[in-house]
PARO-684452 format. One record per residue (C-alpha): chain; residue in one letter; x, y, z. Coordinates in Angstrom, 1 decimal, always signed. Each point is the difference from the previous one (the first is absolute). Layout:
# PARO-684452
 cadena residuo     c1     c2     c3
      A       A      X      Y      Z
...
# end
This chain:
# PARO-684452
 cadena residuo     c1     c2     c3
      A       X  +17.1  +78.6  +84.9
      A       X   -1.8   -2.1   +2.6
      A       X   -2.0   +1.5   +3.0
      A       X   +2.6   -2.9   +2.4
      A       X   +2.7   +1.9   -0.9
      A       X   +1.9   +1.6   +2.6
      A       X   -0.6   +3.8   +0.5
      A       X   +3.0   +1.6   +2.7
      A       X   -2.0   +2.9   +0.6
      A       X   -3.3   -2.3   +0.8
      A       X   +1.4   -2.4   +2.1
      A       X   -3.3   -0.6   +1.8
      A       X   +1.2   +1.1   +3.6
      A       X   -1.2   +2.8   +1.5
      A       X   +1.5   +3.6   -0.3
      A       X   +1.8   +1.7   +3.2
      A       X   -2.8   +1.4   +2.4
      A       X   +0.4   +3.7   -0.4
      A       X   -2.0   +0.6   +3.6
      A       X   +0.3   +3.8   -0.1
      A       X   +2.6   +0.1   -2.0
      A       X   +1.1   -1.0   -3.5
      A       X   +3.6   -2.1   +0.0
      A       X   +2.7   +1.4   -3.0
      A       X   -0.4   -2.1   -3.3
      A       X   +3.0   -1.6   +0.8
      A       X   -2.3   -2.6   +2.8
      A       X   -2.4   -0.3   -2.7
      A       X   +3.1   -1.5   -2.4
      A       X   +1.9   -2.0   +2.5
      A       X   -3.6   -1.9   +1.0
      A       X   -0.8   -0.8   -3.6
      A       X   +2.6   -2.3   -1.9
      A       X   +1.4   +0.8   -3.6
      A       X   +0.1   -3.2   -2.4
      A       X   +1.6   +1.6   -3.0
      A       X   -1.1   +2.2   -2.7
      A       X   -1.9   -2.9   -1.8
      A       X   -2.1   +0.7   +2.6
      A       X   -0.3   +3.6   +0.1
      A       X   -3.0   +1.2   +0.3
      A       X   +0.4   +3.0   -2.7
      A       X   +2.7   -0.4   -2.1
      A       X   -0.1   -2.5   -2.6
      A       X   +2.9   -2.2   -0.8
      A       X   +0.1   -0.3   -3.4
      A       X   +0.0   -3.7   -0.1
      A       X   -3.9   +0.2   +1.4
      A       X   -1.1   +2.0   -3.3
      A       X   -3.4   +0.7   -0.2
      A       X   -1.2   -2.2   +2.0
      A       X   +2.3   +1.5   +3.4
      A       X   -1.8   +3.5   -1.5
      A       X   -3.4   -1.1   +0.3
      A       X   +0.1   -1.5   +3.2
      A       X   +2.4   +2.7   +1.7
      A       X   -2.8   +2.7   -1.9
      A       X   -2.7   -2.0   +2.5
      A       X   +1.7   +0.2   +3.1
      A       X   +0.4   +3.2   -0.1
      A       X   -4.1   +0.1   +0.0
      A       X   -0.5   -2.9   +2.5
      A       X   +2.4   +1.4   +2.7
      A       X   -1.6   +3.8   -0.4
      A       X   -3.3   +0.1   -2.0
      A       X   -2.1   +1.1   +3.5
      A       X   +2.3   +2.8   -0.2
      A       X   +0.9   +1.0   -3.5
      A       X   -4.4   +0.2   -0.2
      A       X   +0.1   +2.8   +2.6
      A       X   +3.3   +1.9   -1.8
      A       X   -1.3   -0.2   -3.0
      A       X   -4.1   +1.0   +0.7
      A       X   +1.5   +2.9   +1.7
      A       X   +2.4   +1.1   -2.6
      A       X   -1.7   -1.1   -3.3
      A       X   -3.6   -0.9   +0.9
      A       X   -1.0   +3.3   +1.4
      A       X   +2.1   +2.7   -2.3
      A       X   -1.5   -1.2   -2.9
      A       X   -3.7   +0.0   +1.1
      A       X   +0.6   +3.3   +0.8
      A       X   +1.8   +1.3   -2.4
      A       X   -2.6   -1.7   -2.7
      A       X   -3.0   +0.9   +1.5
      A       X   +1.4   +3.6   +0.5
      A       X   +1.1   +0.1   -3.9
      A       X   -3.3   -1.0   -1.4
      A       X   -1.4   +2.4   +2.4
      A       X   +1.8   +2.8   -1.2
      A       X   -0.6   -1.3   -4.2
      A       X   -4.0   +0.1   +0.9
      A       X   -0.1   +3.0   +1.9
      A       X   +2.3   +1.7   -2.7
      A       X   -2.3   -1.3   -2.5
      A       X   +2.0   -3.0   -1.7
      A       X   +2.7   +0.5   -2.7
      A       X   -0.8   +1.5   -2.8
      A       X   +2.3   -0.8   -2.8
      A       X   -0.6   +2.7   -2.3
      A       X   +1.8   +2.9   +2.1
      A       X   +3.1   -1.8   -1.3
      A       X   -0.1   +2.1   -2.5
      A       X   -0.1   +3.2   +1.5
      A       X   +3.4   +1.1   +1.0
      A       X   -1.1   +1.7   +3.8
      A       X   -2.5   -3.2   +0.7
      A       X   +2.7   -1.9   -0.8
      A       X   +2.5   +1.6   +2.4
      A       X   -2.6   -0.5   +2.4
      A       X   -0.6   -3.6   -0.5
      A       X   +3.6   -0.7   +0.2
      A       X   +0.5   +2.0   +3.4
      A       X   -2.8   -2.2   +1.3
      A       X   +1.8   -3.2   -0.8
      A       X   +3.4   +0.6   +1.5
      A       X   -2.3   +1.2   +3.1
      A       X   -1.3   -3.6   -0.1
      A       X   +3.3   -1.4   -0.8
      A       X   +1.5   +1.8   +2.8
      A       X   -3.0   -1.0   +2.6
      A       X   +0.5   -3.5   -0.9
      A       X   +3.3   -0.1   +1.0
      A       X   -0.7   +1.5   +3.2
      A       X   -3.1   -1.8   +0.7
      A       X   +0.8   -3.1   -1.2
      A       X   +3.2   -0.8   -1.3
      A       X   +1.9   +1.5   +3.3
      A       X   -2.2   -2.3   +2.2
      A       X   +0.5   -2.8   -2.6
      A       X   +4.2   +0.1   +0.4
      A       X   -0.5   +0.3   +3.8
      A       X   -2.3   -3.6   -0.1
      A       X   +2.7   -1.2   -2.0
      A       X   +3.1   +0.9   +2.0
      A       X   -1.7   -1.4   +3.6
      A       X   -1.1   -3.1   -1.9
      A       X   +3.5   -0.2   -1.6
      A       X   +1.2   -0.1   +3.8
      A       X   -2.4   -1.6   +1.5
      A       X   +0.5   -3.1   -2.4
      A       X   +3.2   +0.0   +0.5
      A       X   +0.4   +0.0   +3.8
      A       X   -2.6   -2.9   -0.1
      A       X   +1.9   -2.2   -3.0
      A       X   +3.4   +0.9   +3.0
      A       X   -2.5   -1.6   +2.6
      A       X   +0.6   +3.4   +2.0
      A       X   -3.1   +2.0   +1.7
      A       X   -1.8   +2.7   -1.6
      A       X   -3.3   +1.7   +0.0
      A       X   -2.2   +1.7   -2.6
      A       X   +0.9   +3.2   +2.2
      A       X   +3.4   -0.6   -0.6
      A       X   +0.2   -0.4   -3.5
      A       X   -2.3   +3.1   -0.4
      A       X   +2.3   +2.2   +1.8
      A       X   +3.1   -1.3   -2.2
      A       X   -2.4   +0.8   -3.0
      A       X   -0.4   +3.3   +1.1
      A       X   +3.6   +0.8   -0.1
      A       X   +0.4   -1.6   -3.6
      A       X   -2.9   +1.1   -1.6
      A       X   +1.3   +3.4   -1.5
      A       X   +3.0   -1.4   -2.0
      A       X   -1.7   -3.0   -1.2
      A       X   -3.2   +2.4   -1.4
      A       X   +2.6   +2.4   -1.2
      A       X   +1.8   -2.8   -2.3
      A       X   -3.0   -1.8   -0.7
      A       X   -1.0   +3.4   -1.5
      A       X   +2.9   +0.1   -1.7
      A       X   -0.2   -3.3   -1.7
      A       X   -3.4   +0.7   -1.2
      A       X   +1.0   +2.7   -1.2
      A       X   +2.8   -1.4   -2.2
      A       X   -2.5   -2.6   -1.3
      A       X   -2.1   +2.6   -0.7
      A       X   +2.0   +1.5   -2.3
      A       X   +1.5   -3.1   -1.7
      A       X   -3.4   -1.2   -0.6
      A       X   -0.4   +3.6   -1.5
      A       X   +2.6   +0.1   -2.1
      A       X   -0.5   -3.3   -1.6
      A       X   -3.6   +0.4   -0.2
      A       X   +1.0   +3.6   -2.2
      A       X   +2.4   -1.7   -2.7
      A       X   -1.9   -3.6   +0.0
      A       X   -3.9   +0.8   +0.3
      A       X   -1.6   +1.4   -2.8
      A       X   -4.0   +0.1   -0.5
      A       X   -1.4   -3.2   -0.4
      A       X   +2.8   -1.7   +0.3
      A       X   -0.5   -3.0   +2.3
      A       X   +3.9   -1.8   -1.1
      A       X   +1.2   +4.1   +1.5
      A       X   -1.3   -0.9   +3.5
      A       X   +1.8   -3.2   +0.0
      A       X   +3.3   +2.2   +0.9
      A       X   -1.7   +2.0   +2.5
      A       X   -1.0   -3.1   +1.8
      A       X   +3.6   -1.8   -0.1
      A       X   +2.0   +3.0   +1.4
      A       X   -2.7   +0.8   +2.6
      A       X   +0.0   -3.5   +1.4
      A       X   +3.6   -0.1   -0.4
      A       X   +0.3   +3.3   +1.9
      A       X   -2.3   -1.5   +3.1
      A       X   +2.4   -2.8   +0.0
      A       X   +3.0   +2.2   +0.7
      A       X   -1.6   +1.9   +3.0
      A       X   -1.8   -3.1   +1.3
      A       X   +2.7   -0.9   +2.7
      A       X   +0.0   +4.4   +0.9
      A       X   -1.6   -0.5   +3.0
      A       X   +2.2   -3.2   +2.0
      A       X   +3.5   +1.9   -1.6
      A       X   -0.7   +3.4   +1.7
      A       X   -1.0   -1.7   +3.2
      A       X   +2.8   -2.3   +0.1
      A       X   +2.6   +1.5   -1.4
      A       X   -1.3   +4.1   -0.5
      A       X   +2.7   +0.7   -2.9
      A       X   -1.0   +0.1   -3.0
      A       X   -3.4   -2.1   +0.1
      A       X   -0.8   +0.7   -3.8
      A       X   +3.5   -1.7   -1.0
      A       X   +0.0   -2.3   +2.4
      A       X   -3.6   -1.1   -1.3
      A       X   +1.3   +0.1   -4.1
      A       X   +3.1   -1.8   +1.4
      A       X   -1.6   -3.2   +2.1
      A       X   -2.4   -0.3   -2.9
      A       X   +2.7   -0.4   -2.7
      A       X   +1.7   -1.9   +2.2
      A       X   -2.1   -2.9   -1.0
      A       X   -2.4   +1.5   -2.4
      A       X   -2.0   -3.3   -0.7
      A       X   -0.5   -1.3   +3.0
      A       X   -0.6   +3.1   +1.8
      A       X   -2.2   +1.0   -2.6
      A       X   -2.3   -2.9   +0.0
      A       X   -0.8   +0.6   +3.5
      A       X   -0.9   +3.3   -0.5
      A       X   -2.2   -0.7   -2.6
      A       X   -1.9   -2.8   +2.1
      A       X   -0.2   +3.0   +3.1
      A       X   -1.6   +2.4   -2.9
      A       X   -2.7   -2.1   -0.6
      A       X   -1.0   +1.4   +3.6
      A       X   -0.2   +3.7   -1.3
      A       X   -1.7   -1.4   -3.4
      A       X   -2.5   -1.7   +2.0
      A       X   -0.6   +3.0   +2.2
      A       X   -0.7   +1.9   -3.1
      A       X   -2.0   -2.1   -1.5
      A       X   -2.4   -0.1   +3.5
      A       X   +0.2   +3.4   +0.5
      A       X   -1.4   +0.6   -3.8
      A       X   -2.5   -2.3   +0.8
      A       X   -1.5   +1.5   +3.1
      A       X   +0.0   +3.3   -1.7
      A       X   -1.5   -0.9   -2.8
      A       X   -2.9   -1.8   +2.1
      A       X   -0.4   +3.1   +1.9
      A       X   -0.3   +2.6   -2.7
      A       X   -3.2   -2.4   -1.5
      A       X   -1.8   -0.1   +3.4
      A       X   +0.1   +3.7   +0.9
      A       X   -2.7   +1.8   -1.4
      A       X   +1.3   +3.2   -2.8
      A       X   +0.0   +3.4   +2.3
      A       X   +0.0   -2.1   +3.5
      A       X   +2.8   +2.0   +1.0
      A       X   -0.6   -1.4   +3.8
      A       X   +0.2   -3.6   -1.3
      A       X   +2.5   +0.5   -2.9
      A       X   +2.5   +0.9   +3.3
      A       X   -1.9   -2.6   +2.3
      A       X   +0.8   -2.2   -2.6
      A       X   +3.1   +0.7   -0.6
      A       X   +1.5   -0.2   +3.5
      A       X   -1.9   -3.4   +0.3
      A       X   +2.1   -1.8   -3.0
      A       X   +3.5   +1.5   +0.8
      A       X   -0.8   -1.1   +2.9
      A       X   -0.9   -3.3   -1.0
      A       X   +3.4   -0.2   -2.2
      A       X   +2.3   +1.1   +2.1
      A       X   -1.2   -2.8   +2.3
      A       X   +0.4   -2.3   -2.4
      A       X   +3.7   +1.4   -0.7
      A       X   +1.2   +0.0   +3.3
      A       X   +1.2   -3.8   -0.4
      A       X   +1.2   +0.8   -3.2
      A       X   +2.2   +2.4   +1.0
      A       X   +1.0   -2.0   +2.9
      A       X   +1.2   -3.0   -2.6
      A       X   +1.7   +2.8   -2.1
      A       X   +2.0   +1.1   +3.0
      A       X   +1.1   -3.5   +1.0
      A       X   +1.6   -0.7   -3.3
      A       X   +1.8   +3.5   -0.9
      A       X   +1.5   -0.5   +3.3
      A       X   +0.4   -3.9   -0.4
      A       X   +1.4   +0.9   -3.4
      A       X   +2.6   +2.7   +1.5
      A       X   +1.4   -2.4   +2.7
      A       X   +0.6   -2.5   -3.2
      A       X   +1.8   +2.2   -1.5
      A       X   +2.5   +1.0   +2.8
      A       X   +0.3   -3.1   +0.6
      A       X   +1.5   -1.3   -3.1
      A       X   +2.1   +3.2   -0.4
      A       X   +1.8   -0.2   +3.8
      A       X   -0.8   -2.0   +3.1
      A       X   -3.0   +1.7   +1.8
      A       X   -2.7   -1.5   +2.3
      A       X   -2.9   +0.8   +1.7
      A       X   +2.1   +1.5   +2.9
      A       X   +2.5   +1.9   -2.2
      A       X   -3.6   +1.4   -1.4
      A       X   -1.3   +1.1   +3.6
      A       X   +3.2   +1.7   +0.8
      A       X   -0.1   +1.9   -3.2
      A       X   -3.7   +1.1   +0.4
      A       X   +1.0   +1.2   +3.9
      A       X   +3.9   +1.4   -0.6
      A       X   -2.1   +2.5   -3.2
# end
């Protein structure tokens, strides 16, 4: 799609004045033109394909990046240093893992207490915080694509009162993966057996495909996000499929940096440097959650870009029908 293409909700004039006072959306929409939803600047038409995907996926990060950078170092850059640094300080001050407890029944009890403890701080520490960075970017991008004011206050404050449900069925999805990954890994996976992960790895991925599109279904539409998600991605499996597996190259490119950093870490720090080990430590999660933070930011352009597709070719919605939704739930 060209950059001289016509964009109603960037029409190039200026917005209303507030002066005191902020104006209803409805001054915002009357001042800025509509040209049709070739032109819209979230929902694809299908007739764009890829292409429309792509550059819709970017304006989402030129109208907003200044502001999705300060949503998501608050809500994703900051957890997770804290929760890393505060994990390996608790493994070092504990004295590391030590596998061979697993085979005593009450260290075993122990270790898997200790676990679910972490699982269950990470959730609160991080995960929570994560779904409310994702709800006020989710609103904030939107407002912006519907050329309608909004701040980075703003959208926090609408995260705030969606964070709970999406963490709870994000949870939940997990969860379900969890266990299907689980269950295939017990009947397919056998010692040495490198043809029995092959299974494990198809139903996982397919798995994170289904839930992919959780997070835009509960905060568009609330009922039922994990069928809505299944449902928009059989919809048009290929297609919808292929783009999620471009936006995964994001997390698969975090991992591989994050593995990196840690593993250059762990050869500087000196064996029994408990000060540097955690010095250390807090330095590279630091360092890679930087380096994630426009990752995550091109991840959450396309799952949302990706959503809007889909609505699109299953009823007429546009960027406006999309604010409304986000503001009437």
């Amino acid at each position: 799609m060209s950059e001289s293409t016509p964009n109603p909700y960037d029409a190039g004039e200026p917005l209303p004045s507030e002066q005191g006072f902020r104006p209803p959306d409805e001054a915002y929409r009357v001042a800025t033109p509509d040209f049709g939803p070739e032109h819209d600047p979230l929902v694809n038409p299908a007739v764009q394909g890829f292409s429309g995907w792509t550059y819709r996926v970017g304006g989402v990060l030129r109208r907003g990046w200044s502001q999705l950078l300060v949503i998501f170092a608050l809500t994703h850059l900051l957890p997770t240093v804290v929760f890393g640094v505060l994990l390996v300080a608790g493994v070092i001050a504990g004295g590391g893992f030590d596998l061979s407890i697993l085979g005593r029944s009450d260290m075993a009890e122990e270790l898997i207490a200790t676990l679910l403890a972490t699982v269950a701080a990470y959730v609160v520490v991080v995960l929570l915080l994560q779904m409310l960075g994702y709800a006020a970017a989710t609103h904030l991008a939107t407002r912006q694509a519907a050329g309608l004011p909004v701040t980075v206050g703003e959208a926090m404050r609408y995260g705030l009162r969606r964070m709970l449900g999406l963490t709870l069925w994000h949870v939940l999805a997990y969860l379900l993966v969890g266990l299907g990954v689980v269950a295939v890994a017990a009947c397919c996976v056998q010692i040495a057996s490198l043809i029995g992960v092959i299974p494990v790895l198809l139903v996982g991925g397919y798995l994170m495909l289904v839930i992919a599109l959780l997070g835009p279904a509960f905060l568009f539409e609330r009922g039922s996000p994990l069928r809505r998600s299944s449902t928009l991605l059989h919809n048009a499996f290929w297609p919808t499929t292929g783009r999620l597996l471009l936006l995964g190259l994001t997390l698969f490119a975090g991992s591989v940096i994050e593995r990196m950093l840690s593993a250059i870490g762990t050869a500087v720090v000196p064996p029994g440097d408990t000060a540097m080990a955690v010095a250390m430590t807090g330095a590279t999660t630091l360092l890679g959650a930087v380096i994630e933070i426009p990752l995550t930011m091109v991840l959450f352009s396309g799952i949302l870009i990706t959503y809007a597709e889909r609505r699109g070719a299953e009823d007429t919605v546009s960027t406006r029908r999309l604010v409304d939704e986000l503001a009437a739930r």
